[in-house]
C-alpha positions in Angstrom: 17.3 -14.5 17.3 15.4 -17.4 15.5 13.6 -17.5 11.8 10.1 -16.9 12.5 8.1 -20.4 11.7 6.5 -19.4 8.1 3.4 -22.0 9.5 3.0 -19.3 13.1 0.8 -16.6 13.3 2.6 -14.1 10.3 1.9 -10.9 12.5 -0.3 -9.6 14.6 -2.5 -6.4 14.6 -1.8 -3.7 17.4 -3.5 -0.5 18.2 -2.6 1.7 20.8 -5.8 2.7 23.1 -6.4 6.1 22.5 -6.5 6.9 26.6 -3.1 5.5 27.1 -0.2 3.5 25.9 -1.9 0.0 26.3 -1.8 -2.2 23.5 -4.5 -4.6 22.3 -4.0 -7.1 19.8 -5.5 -8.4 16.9 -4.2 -12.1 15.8 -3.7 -12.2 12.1 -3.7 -15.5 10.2 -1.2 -17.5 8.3 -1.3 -18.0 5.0 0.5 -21.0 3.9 3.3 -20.4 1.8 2.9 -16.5 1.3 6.8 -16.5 1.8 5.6 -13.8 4.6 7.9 -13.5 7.6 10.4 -12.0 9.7 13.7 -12.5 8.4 16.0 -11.7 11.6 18.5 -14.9 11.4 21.9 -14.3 12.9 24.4 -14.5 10.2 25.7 -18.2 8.7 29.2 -18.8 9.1 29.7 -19.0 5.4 27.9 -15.3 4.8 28.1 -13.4 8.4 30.4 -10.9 10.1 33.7 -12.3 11.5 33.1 -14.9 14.7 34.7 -11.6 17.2 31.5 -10.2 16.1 28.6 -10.2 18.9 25.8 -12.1 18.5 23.5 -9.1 19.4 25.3 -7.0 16.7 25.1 -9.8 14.1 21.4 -10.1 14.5 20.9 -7.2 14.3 22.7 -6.7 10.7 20.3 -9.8 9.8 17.0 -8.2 10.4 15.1 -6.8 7.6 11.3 -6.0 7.2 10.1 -5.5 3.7 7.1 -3.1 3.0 5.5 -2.6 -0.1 2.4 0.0 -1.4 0.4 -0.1 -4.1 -1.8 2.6 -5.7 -5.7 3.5 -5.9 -7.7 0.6 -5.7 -10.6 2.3 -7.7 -13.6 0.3 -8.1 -15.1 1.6 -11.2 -17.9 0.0 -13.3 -16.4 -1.9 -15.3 -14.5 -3.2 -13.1 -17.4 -4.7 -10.9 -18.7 -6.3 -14.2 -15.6 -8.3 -14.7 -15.7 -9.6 -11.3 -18.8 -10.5 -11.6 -18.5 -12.0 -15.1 -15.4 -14.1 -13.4 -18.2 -15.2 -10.6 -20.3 -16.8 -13.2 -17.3 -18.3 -14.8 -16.9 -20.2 -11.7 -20.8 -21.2 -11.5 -21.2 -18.7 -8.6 -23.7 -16.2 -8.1 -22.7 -12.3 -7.0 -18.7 -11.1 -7.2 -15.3 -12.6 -7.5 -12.6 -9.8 -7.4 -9.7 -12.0 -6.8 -9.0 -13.1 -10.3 -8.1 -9.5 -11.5 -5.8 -9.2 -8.6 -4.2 -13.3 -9.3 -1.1 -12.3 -11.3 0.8 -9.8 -9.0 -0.5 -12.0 -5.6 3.4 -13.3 -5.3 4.9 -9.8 -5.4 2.4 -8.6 -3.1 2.1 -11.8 -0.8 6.0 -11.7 -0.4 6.5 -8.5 1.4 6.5 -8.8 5.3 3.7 -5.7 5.3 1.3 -5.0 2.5 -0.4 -1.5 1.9 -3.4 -0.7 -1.0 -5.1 2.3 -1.1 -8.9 2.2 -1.4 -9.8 5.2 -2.9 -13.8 4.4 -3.3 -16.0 3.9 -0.3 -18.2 0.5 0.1 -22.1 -0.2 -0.6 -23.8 -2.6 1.1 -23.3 -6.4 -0.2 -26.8 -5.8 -2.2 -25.9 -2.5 -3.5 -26.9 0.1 -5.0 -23.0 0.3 -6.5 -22.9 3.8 -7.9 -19.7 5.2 -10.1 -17.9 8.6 -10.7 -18.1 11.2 -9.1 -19.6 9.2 -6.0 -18.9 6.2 -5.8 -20.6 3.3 -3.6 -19.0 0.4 -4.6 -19.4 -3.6 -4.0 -17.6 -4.1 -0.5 -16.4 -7.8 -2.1 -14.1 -6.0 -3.4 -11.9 -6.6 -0.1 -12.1 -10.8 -0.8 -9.7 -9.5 -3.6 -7.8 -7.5 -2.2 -7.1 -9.8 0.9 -6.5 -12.8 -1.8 -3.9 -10.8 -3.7 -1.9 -10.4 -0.2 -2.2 -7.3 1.0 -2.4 -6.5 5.1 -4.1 -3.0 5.2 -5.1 -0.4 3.0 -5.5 3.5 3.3 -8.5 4.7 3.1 -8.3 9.0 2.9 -9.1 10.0 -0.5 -11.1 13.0 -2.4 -13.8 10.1 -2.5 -13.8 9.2 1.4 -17.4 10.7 1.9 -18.6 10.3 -1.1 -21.6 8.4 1.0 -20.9 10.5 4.1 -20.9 9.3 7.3 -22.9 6.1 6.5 -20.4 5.2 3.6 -17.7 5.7 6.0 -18.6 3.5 8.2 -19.6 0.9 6.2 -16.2 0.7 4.7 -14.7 0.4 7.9 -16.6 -2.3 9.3 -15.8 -3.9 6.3 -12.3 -3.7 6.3 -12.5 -4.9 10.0 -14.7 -7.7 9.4 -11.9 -9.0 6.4 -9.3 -8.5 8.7 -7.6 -5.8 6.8 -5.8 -2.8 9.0 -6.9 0.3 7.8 -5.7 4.2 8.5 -7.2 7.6 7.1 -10.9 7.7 8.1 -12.6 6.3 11.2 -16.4 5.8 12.4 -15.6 7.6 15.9 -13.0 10.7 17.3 -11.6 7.8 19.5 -11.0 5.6 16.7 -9.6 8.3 14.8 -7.4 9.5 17.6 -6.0 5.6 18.1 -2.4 5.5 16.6 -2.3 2.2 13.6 0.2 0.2 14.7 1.2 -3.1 13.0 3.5 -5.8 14.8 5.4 -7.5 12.1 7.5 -10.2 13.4 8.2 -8.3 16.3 8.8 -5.4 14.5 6.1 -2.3 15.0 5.1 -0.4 11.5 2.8 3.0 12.6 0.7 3.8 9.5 -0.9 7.5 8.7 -3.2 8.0 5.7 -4.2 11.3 5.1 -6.0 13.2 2.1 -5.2 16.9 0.2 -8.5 16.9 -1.4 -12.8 16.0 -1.0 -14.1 17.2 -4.3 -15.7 20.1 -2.7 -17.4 18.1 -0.1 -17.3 18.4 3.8 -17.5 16.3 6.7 -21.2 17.0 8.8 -20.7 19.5 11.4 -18.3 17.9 14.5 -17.3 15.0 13.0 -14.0 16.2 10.9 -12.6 12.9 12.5 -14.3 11.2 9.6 -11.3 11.5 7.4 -7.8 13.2 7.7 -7.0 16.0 5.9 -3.5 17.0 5.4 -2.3 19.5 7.6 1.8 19.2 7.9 1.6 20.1 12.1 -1.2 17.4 12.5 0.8 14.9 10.3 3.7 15.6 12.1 2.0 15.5 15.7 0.5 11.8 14.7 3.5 10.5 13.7 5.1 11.7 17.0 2.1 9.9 18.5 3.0 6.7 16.7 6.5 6.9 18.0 5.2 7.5 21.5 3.2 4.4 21.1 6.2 2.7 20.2 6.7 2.3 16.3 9.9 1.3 14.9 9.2 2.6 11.7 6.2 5.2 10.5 4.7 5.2 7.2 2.9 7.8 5.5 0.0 7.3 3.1 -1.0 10.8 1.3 -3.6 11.3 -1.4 -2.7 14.3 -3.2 -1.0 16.0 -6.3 -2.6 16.6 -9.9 -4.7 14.0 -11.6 -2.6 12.8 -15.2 0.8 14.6 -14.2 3.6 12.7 -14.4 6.0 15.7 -12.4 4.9 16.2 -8.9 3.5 19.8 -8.3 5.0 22.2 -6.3 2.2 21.6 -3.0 3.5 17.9 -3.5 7.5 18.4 -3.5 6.7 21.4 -0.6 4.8 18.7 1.5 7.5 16.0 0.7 10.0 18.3 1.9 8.6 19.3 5.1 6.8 16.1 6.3 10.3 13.8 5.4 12.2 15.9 7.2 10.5 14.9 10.3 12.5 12.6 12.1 9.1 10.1 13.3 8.0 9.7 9.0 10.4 7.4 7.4 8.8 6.6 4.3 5.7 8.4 2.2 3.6 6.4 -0.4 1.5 8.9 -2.7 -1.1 8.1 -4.8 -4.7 10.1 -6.9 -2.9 11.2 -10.1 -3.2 7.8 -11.9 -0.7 8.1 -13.0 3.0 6.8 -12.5 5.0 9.6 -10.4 9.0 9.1 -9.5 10.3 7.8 -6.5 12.9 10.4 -4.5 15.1 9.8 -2.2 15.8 12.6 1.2 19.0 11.4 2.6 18.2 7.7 3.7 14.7 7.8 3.1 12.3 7.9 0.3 9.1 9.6 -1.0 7.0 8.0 -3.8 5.1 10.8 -5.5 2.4 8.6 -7.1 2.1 4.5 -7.5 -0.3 5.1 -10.5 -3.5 3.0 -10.4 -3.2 -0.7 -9.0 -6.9 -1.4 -10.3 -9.2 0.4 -12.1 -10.9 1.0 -15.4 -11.8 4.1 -16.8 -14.0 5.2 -19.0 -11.5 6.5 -21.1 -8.4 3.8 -20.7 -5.1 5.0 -22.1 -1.7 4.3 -21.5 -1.1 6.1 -18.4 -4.5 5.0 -16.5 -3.4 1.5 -17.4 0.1 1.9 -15.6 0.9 1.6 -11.9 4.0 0.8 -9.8 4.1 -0.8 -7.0 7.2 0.5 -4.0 8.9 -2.2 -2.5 11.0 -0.9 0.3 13.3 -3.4 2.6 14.3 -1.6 5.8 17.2 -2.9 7.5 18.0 -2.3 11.2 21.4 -0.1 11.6 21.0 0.2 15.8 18.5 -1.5 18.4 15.1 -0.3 17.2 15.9 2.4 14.7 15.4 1.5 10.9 16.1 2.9 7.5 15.6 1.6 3.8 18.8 -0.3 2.8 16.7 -1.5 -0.7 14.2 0.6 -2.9 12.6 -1.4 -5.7 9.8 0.0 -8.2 7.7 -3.1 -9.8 5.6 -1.8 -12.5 2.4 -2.9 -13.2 -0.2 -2.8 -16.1 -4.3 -3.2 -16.3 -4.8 -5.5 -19.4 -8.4 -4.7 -20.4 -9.3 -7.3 -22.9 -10.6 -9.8 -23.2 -10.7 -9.4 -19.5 -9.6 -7.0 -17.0 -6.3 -8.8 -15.3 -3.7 -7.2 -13.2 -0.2 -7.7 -14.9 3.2 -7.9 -13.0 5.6 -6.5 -15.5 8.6 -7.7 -14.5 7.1 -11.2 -13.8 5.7 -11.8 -17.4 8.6 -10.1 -19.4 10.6 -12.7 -17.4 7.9 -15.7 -18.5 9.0 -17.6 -21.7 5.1 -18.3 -21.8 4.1 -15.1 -22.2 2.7 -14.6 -25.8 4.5 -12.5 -28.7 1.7 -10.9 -29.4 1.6 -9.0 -25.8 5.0 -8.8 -25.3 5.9 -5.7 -27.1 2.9 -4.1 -24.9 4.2 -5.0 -22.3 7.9 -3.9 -22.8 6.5 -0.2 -23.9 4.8 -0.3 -20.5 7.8 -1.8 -18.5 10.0 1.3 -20.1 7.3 4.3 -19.4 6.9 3.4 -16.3 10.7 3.0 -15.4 11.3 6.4 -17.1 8.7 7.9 -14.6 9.6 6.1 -11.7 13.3 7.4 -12.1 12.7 10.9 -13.2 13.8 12.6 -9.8 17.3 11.0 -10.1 16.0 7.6 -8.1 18.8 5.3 -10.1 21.8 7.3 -8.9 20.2 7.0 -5.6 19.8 3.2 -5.6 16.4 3.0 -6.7 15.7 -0.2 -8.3 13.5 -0.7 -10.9 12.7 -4.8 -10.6 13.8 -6.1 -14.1 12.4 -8.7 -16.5 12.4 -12.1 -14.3 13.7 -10.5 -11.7 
């Protein structure tokens, strides 16, 4: 099977129609040089299986698709002030989100499939842009957010319908209209009933989002489809779905657990149990604690408790609001069609706050000779915490991989 051209179409976007098991696709765009592809050479002579190996079984030990998740995209404030601040840096008028995002764009931009979660639901271009505890936020935000790389974001959160139905919908068509996949809340029951299905270099990724919590509020009468709440038989039943509709591998997105613990709860491990067990969920990306949670591993797959923030700015910033990881998870495939994680890697992340608000790649600038000395012990206090928490349900026995300095 050939390299996929880096300069073709890098994937395309694929829904299944919620009547019946047709397909209709979305055409994504390249971006040049993302390093974004399918990687499913046979082997090299030099490197590959003996030559009484089968082609077929040789490509098939080639092929790899590498997912990553990041954590709550949560557009406070301050954090619209900065991009706008960085606007009129560049003698532009309204919002430029992208240079808070600039530093971790190769980490994010190198993974085959990218997946934020957008915690806060949109305003209109002109606003109003409201904060805690409900938010409206500048929908430019998603220029960002598609700069830094990433392919689709989950959308179920406690702040989902925040706006209610309006905000929803908003925040869909705006996803939509940057070409971003999205899964946890939809504008109709047929949308909501249409499995998320990603082709990735041939390869089709099923995404679920769902949220444990709404702050108290409520969908309107009839229209529960607005957002999914987790139930473990509906979870389980949609990722069946997604299998039906013919995903290779299913990824779960799930907002839930308690807000500045490090330790999943007990709903969280109960849930993690249950729903990994399933044999149609192969991998579960948490976030809403903002915090950094550990990664675990259930037999050949993984659960990540809680990716911490990827960008925000609270009104009180401490250490562990400032901290995020993001999962990088390389799935390899073992038999015709069926995949499992051969690679887990935990990049940590950190929200520098001054003089600007800037995303940090941990890894990447402890690795940087250019870095200053004057940061660098910040940085290496945050690069430990995070590792401590990432590995605290015995992830490095397991072959978790915490990405290290230059690495």
């Amino acid at each position: 099977m050939p390299v996929r051209d880096r300069s073709a179409t890098r994937r395309s976007w694929l829904r299944a129609v919620a009547a019946g098991a047709a397909l209709v696709a979305f055409a994504g765009g390249c971006t040049a040089g993302s390093g974004r592809e399918a990687r499913s050479a046979a082997s090299s002579p030099a490197t590959g299986p003996s030559a009484t190996a089968s082609p077929t079984t040789a490509a098939i030990a080639r092929r790899t698709v590498t997912i990553l998740g990041a954590g709550d995209v949560l557009v406070h404030p301050p954090v619209w002030a900065q991009a706008r601040a960085d606007a009129r840096a560049a003698g532009r008028a309204g919002f430029d989100f992208f240079p808070m995002f600039a530093t971790v764009r190769p980490a994010i931009s190198g993974a085959d499939l990218a997946i934020c979660h957008l915690e806060t639901p949109l305003a209109t271009p002109d606003g109003p842009f409201l904060g805690y505890p409900r938010f409206s936020v500048p929908p430019q935000v998603l220029d960002g957010v598609k700069g830094a790389g990433f392919d689709a974001c989950s959308t179920a959160s406690n702040h989902t319908i925040d706006q209610g139905e309006r905000g929803v919908r908003r925040t869909v068509d705006a996803l939509d209209a940057a070409g971003l996949g999205h899964a946890g809340s939809a504008r109709t029951a047929r949308e909501a009933a249409t499995p998320v299905l990603y082709d990735v270099g041939g390869v089709r990724v099923g995404h679920l989002a769902y949220t444990a919590h709404l702050n108290g509020l409520r969908p309107p009468a009839g229209e529960d489809w607005l957002v999914n709440v987790v139930d473990v038989a509906t979870i389980a039943a949609a990722a069946h779905r997604l299998r039906a509709a013919g995903a290779q591998i299913v990824v779960l997105s799930l907002h839930w657990g308690t807000e500045y613990e490090h330790a999943p709860d007990s709903d969280q491990r109960a849930l993690a149990a249950r729903l990994i067990a399933s044999p149609d969920i192969d991998l579960i990306l948490g976030h809403h604690a903002h915090v950094v949670q550990p990664f675990e591993r259930f037999g050949s797959k993984w659960v990540v408790y809680g990716m911490g923030n990827e960008l925000a700015r609270h009104a009180e910033p401490i250490n562990d609001n400032r901290e995020g990881v993001m999962a990088r998870m390389t799935f390899s495939e073992y038999a015709p069609g069926r995949w499992r994680v051969a690679r887990a890697e935990a990049i940590p992340t950190w929200t520098q706050i001054s003089p600007a608000i800037r995303l940090v790649d941990l890894s990447a600038a402890l690795g940087n000779a250019a870095t200053p000395p004057s940061v660098r012990g910040v940085y290496r206090a945050a690069y430990d915490r995070v590792a401590g928490y990432t590995l605290g349900r015995g992830g490095a026995a397991e072959g978790l991989v915490v990405v290290p300095p230059g690495g």
